[in-house]
N, C-alpha and C positions, 0 to 999 in steps of 0.2 A: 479392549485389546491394547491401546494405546497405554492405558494405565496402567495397564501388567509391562509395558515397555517395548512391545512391538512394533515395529515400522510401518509404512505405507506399503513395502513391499514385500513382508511377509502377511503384513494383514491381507492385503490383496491375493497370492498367494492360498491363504485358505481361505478367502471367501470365494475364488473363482471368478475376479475381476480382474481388470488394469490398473495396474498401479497409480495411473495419474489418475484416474476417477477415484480411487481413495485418496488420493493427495487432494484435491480438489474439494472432497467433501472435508476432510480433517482441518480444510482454510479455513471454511463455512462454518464450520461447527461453532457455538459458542460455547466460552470459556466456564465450568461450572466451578466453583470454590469445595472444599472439603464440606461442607454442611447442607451442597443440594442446592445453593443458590444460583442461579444465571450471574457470571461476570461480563459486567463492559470489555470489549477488545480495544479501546482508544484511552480509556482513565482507570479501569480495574474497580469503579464502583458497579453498586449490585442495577441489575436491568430494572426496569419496571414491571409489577408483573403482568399489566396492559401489553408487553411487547409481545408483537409476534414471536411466534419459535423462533424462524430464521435471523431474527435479527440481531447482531453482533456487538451494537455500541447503542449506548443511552441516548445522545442525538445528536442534530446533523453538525456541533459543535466537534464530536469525537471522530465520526463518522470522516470527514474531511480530515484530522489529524491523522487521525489511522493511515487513509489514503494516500497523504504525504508521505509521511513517515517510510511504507512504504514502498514508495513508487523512488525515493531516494536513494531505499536503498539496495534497484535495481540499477548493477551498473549499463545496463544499456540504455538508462536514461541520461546519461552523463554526458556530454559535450564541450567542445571548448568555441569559445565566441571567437569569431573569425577578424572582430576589428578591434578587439584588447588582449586577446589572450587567456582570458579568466574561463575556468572552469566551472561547467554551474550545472543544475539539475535543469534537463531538457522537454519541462514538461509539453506536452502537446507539440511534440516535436520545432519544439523554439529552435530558431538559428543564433539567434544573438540574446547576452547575458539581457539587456535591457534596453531599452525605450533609444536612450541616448547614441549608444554603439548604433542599433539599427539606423539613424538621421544620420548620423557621421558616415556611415558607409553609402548609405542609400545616396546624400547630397553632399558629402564631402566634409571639410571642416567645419565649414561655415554655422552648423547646429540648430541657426534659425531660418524665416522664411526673408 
C-alpha cells in the first residue's frame, strides 16, 4: 500500500488499526530496492542474506549512524549549554555541550584540580 502511495493513515484506516502502529511498523520495515533485494537503512548497501528479517542496517557500524542521524534530528533532543551558550544534540539528556563547560560550572574557572 505504501507503494501504490498511501499513508500510515489511510493504510491504517483500512486495515482496522491505529495509525501509530502502522507508523511504527513502516520505521521497522526494511528498505527493499526495485529487484527484491533487502536495503541497509544506515549506508543503502544490500543486507546479508544471514540477516534476520527485522533487521534494518548491515552492522553495528550503520546501526549507531542510523541512530544518530536520527535522534538529531529530533528537535527535542536539542539543548543549549547553560555555561557557553552553544547549542548541541542533547543526547541522553546531557546538560552541558562538553566535558570542559561541565568543570567550569561545576568548580568555577579554575578547570583543574
Amino acid at each position: 500500500m505504501t507503494r501504490a502511495g498511501y499513508g500510515p493513515s489511510a493504510i491504517a484506516q483500512a486495515l482496522g488499526m491505529a495509525r501509530t502502529t502502522v507508523a511504527s511498523y513502516l520505521r521497522r520495515k526494511p528498505a527493499v530496492d526495485s529487484g527484491g533485494t533487502r536495503v541497509c537503512a544506515g549506508c543503502g548497501g544490500e543486507l546479508p542474506a544471514d540477516a534476520a528479517k527485522t533487521r534494518l542496517t548491515c552492522s553495528d557500524a550503520c546501526r549507531w549512524r542510523l541512530w544518530k542521524t536520527r535522534r538529531l534530528a529530533d528537535p527535542d533532543s536539542w539543548a543549549v549549554c547553560p555555561q557557553c551558550g552553544e547549542k548541541f544534540a542533547a543526547i541522553g539528556g546531557a546538560k552541558y555541550c562538553c566535558h570542559t563547560c561541565y568543570v567550569r560550572a561545576r568548580f568555577g574557572t579554575r578547570g583543574g584540580r
